[in-house]
ROBA-778806 format. One record per atom (N, C-alpha, C): y, x negated, z; residue in one letter. Coordinates in steps of 0.02 Angstrom, whole numbers, padded with zeros to 5 digits, always signed. Last residue first. Layout:
YXZA/...
//
This chain:
+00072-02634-00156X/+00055-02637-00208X/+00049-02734-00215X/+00016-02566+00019X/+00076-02621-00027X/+00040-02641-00074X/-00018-02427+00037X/-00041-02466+00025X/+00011-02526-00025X/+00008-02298+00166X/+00014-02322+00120X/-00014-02378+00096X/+00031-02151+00282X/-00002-02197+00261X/-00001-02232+00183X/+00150-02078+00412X/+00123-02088+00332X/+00068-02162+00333X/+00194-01974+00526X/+00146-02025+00511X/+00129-02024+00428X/+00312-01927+00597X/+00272-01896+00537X/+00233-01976+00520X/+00419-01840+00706X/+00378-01891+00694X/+00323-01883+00644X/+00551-01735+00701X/+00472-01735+00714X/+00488-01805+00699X/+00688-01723+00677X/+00689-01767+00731X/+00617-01777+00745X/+00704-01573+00603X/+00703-01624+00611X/+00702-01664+00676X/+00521-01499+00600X/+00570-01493+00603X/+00615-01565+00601X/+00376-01452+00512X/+00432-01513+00542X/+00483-01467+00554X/+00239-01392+00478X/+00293-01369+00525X/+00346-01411+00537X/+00188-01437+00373X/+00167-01460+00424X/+00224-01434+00484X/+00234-01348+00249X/+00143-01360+00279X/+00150-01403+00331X/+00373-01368+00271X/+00329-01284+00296X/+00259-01316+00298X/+00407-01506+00231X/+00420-01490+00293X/+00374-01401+00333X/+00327-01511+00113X/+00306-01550+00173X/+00340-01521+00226X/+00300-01392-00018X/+00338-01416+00032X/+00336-01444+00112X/+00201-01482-00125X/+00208-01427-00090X/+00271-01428-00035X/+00178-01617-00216X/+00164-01535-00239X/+00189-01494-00204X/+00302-01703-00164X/+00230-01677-00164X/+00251-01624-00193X/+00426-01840-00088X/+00387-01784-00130X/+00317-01777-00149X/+00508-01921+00023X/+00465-01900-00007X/+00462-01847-00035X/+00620-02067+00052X/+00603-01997+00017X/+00559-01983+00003X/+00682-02174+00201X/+00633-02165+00120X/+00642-02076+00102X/+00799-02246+00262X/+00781-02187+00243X/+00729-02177+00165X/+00832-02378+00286X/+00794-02362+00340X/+00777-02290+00299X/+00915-02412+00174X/+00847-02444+00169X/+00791-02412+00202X/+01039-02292+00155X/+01025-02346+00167X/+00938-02360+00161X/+01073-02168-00005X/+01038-02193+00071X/+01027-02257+00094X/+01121-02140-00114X/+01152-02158-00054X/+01134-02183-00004X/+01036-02178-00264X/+01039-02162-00220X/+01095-02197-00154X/+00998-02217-00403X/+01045-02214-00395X/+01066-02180-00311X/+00866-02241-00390X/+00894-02312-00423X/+00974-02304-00381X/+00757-02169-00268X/+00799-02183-00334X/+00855-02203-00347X/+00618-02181-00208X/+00679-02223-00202X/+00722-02241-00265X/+00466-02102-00123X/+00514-02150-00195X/+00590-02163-00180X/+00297-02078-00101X/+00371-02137-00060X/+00429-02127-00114X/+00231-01954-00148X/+00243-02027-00157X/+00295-02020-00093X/+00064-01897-00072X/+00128-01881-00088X/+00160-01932-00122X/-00083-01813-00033X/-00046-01874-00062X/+00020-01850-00090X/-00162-01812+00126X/-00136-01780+00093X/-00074-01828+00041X/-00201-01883+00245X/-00224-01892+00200X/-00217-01836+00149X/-00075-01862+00331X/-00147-01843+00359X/-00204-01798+00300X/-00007-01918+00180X/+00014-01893+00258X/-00062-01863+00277X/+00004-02047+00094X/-00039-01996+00108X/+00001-01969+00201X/+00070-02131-00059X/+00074-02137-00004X/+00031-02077+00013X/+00132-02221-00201X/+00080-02183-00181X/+00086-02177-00105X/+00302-02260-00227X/+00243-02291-00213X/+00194-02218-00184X/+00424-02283-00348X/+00386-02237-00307X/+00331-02263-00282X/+00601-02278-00421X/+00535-02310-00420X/+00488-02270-00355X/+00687-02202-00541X/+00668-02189-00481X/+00596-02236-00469X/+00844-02207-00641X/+00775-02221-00631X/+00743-02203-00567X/+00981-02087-00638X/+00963-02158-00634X/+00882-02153-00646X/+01028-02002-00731X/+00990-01975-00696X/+00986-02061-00700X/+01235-01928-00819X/+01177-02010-00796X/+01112-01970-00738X/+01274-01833-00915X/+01257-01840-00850X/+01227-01896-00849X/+01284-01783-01066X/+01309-01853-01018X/+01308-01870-00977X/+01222-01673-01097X/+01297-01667-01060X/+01319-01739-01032X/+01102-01724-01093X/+01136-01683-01160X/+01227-01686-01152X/+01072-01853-00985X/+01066-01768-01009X/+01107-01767-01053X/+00982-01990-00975X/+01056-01969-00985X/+01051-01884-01032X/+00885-02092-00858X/+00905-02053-00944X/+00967-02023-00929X/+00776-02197-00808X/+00818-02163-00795X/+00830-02115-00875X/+00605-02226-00793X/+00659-02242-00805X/+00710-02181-00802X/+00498-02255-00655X/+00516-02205-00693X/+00594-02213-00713X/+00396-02385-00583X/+00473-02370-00596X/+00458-02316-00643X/+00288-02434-00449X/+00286-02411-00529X/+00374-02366-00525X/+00260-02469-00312X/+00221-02499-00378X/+00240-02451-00451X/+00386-02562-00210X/+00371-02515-00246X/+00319-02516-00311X/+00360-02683-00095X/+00395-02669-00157X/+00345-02588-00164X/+00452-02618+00069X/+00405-02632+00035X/+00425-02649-00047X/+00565-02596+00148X/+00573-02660+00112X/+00510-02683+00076X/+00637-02502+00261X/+00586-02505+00210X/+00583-02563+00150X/+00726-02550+00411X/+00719-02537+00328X/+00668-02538+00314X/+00680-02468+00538X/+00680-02517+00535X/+00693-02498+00437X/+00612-02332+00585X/+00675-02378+00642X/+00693-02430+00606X/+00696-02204+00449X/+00621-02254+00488X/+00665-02321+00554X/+00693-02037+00415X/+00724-02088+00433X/+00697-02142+00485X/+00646-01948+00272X/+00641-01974+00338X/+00675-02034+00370X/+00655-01824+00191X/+00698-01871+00199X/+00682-01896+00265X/+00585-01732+00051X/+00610-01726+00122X/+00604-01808+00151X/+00670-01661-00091X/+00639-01715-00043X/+00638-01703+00025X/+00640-01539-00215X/+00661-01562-00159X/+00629-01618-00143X/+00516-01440-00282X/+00597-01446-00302X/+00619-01483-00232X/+00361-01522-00287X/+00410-01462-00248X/+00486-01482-00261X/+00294-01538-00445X/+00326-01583-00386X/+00345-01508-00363X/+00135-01559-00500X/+00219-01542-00532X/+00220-01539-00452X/+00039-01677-00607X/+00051-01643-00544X/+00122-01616-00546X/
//
């Protein structure tokens, strides 16, 4: 599946503290750049599949997950910020 260049970034009332079911290791570009690992869980927005993920090297506190998809989530469903976005998932 090839991804939409981007995340879109939600912010939840409470940390996310699920485990995650599968890690993608990190690597190191030509130029020495560090790309940490990224772990990810399957997830569905009005049953449409996206992941959850959460990479290794990230700023965000707990309460903010990331998603990605094939397409850009915020134009197929109109968001703006501050919407409400219902996801569905399954703890691994």
């Amino acid at each position: 599946m090839s991804i939409f260049p981007g995340t879109l970034n939600l912010e939840l009332e409470k940390d996310f503290d699920e485990k995650f079911e599968d890690y993608v290791e990190g690597f190191t570009k030509p130029d020495g750049t560090n790309r940490g690992g990224v772990y990810f869980l399957r997830a569905k927005i009005k049953n449409f599949p996206v992941f959850i993920i959460r990479p290794e090297l990230t700023k965000h506190p707990k309460s903010i997950i990331e998603l990605i998809a094939p397409i850009n989530i915020r134009k197929q469903y109109g968001l703006n910020d501050g919407d409400i976005l219902e996801i569905t998932y399954k703890a691994p």
